[in-house]
C-alpha positions in Angstrom: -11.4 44.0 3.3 -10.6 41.4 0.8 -7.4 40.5 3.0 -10.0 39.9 5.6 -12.3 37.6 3.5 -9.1 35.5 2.5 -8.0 34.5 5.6 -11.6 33.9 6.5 -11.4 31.4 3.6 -8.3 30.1 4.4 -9.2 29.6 8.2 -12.5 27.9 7.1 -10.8 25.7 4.9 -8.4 24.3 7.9 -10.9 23.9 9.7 -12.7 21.8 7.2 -10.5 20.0 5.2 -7.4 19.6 6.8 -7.4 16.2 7.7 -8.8 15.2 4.4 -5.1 15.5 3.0 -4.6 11.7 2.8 -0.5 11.0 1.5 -1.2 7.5 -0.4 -4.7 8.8 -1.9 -6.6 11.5 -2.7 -9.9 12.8 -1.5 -12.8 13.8 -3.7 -12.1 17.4 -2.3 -10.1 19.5 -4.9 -7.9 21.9 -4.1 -8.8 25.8 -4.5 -10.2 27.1 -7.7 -7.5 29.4 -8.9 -4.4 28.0 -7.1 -1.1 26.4 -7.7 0.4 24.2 -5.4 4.2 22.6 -5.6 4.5 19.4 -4.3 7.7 16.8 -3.4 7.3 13.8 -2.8 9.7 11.3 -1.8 10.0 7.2 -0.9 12.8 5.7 0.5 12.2 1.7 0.7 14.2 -1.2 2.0 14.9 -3.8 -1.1 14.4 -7.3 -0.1 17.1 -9.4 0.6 19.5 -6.8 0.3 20.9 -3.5 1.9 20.3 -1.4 -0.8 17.8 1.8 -0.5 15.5 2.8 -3.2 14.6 5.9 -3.1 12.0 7.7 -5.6 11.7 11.6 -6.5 8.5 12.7 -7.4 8.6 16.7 -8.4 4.7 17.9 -8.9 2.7 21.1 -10.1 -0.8 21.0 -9.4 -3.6 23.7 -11.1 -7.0 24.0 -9.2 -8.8 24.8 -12.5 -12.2 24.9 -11.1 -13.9 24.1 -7.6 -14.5 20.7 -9.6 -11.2 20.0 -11.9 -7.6 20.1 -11.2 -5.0 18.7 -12.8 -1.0 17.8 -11.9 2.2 16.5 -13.6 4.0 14.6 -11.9 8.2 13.9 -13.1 9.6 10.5 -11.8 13.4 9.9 -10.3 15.1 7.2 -8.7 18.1 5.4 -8.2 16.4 2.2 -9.8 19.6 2.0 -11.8 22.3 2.4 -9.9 22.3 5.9 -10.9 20.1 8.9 -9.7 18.1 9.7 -13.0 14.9 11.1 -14.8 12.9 7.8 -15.4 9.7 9.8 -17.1 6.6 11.3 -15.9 2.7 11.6 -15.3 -0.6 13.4 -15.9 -3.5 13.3 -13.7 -6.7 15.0 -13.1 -9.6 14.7 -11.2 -13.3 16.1 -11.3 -15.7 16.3 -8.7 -19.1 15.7 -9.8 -21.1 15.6 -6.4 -21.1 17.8 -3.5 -23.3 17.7 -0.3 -21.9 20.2 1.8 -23.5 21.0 5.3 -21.9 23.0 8.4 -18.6 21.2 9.2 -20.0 18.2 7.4 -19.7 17.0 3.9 -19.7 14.1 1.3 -18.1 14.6 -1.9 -17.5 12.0 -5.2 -15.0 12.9 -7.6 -13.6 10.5 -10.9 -10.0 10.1 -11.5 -7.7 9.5 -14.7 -3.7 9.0 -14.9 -1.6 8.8 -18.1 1.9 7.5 -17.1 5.0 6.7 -19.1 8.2 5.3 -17.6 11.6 3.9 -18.9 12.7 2.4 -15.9 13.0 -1.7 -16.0 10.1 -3.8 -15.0 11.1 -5.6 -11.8 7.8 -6.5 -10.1 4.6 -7.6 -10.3 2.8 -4.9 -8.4 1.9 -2.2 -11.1 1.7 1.2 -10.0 1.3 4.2 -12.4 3.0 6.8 -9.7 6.9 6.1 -10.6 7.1 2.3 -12.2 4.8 1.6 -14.9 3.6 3.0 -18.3 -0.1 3.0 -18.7 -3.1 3.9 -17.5 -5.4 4.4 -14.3 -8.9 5.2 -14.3 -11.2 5.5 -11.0 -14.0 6.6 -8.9 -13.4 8.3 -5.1 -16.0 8.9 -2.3 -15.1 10.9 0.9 -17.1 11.9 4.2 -16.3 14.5 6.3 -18.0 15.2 9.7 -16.6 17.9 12.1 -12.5 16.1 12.9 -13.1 12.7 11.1 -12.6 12.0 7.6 -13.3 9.2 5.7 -12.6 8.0 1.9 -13.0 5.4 -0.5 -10.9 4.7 -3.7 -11.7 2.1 -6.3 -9.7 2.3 -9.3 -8.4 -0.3 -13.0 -5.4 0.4 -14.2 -3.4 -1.3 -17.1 0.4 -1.5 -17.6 1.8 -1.5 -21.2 5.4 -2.0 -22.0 8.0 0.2 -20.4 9.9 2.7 -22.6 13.8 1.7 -23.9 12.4 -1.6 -25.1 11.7 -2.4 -21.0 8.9 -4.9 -22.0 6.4 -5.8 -19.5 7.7 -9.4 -18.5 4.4 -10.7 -16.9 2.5 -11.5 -19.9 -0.7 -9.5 -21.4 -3.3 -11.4 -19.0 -1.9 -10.1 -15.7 -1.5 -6.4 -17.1 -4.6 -5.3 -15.3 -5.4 -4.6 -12.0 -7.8 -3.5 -9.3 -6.5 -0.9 -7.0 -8.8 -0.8 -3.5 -7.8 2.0 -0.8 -10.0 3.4 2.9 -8.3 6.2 4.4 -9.1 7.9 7.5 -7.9 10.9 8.7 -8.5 12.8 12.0 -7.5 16.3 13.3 -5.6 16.0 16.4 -4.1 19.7 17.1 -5.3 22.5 17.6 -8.4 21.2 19.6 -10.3 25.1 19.2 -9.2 27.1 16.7 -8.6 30.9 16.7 -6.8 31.8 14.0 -6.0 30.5 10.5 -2.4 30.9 11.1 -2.5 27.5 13.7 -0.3 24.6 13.1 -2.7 21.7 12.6 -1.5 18.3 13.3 -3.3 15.3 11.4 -3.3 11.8 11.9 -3.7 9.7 8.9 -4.2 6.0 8.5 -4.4 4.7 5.4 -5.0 0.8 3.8 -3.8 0.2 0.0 -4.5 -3.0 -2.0 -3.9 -4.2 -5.6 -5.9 -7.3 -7.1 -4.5 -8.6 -10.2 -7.5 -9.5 -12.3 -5.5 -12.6 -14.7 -3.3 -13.9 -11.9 -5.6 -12.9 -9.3 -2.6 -12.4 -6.9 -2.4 -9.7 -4.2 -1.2 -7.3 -1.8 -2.4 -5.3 1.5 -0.1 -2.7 2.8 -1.0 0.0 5.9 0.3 3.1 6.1 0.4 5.5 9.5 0.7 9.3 8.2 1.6 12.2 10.5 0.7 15.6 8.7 1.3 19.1 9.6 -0.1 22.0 7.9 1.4 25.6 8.2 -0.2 28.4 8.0 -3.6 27.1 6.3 -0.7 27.1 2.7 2.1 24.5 3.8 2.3 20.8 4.9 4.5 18.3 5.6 3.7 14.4 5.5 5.7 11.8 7.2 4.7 8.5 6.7 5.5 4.6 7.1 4.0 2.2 4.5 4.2 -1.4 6.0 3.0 -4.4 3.9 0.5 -6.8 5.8 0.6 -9.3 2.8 0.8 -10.6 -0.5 1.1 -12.8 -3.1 2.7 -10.2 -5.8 6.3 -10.3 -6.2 7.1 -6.9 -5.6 10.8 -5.5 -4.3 10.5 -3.0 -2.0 7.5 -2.7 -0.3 8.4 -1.5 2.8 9.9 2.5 3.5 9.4 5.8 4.7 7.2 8.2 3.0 7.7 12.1 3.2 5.8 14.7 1.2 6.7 18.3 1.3 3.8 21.0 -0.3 3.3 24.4 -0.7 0.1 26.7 -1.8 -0.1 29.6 -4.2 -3.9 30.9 -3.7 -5.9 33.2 -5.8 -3.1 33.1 -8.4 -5.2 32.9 -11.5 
């Protein structure tokens, strides 16, 4: 009986949720109360003006603490270097504080923090908290759901401090802070009826990132095309392209391939 009742979970929550599993972002959905979930993520980006790759390892645990808080650690690697290396880590956690669920149909709000400390050198004006800069992100997230459609909103401030190994951050005090704006839409494309939780699902994400540096007030706009398959209502696999439309921020590799590999524990604790 309660192997029944699980897979009656797990197929309701693929139904559901599934193509709320945005790659760039996440939604104000958490993941299941109880569960762990491994996650790899990993960027490989053209450099500009030259022919080498950078490519970024991002090892994650994530703990679904409660139906409204999880947390994850993130580790950061790269080649930044000219070696492959440990460059530091992450803490994040989110909590969802509104819920308005209906039949196939919801709208959810959740608030975010991230804690990040990195050693690697400061090489671009873009700041990002996931693999490049120490500091801290702070935000708000609002996402729709209704039947194969989903919808979310991300608004977020986050401040860069200097670098560890005495990497300082080169672009002076009054352009340390920055807006972060992202909509991502996601829609189920496979199966179109489901039967059984055990389906392959096939999800089509599309997702739109931009940073607004509040001293400089310089810019960027990126797009990024996701396709997602989940396995078994516990496994997924992202493959993405992230394509910058413009800006004004000197950053150095904007442009790459995006792959994210995850796997569910449920009902663990």
């Amino acid at each position: 009986m309660k192997q029944l009742l699980f897979a009656a979970i797990l197929f309701l929550s693929a139904s559901c949720k599934a193509q709320e599993l945005f790659s760039m972002t996440e939604p104000a959905s958490n993941m299941a109360a109880g569960s762990i979930s491994i996650r790899i993520d990993n960027s490989i980006m053209d450099e500009i003006n030259s022919l080498k790759i950078n490519y970024h390892l991002i090892p994650a645990i994530r703990f679904g603490v409660s139906k409204k808080l999880m947390i994850q650690g993130n580790a950061f690697f790269s080649n930044r270097n000219k070696q492959f290396k440990g460059e530091g880590g992450s803490l994040y956690a989110k909590y969802r504080f509104l819920s308005k669920d209906a039949l196939q149909k919801h709208f959810r709000m959740a608030v975010f923090g991230t804690v990040s400390c990195n050693n690697s050198d400061i090489h671009q004006e873009e700041i990002n908290m996931y693999g490049h800069n120490t500091g801290f992100e702070a935000g708000i997230v609002a996402t729709q759901l209704l039947y194969k459609v989903a919808l979310s909103f991300t608004v977020s401030m986050a401040k860069a401090f200097d670098n560890g190994n005495n990497n300082k951050y080169v672009y002076g005090l009054n352009n340390s802070k920055v807006i972060n704006y992202s909509l991502s839409f996601g829609k189920l494309m496979l199966p179109k009826h489901y039967s059984d939780f055990r389906q392959t699902n096939i999800n089509l994400m599309v997702e739109t990132l931009s940073q607004v540096n509040t001293g400089s007030g310089k810019y960027y706009l990126d797009v990024v095309p996701t396709l997602q398959f989940i396995f078994n209502s516990q496994s997924r696999i992202d493959i993405g392209y992230k394509k910058q439309i413009s800006s004004t921020l000197l950053r150095t590799a904007p442009n790459g391939f995006f792959i994210r590999v995850e796997h569910n524990f449920f009902n663990v604790f």
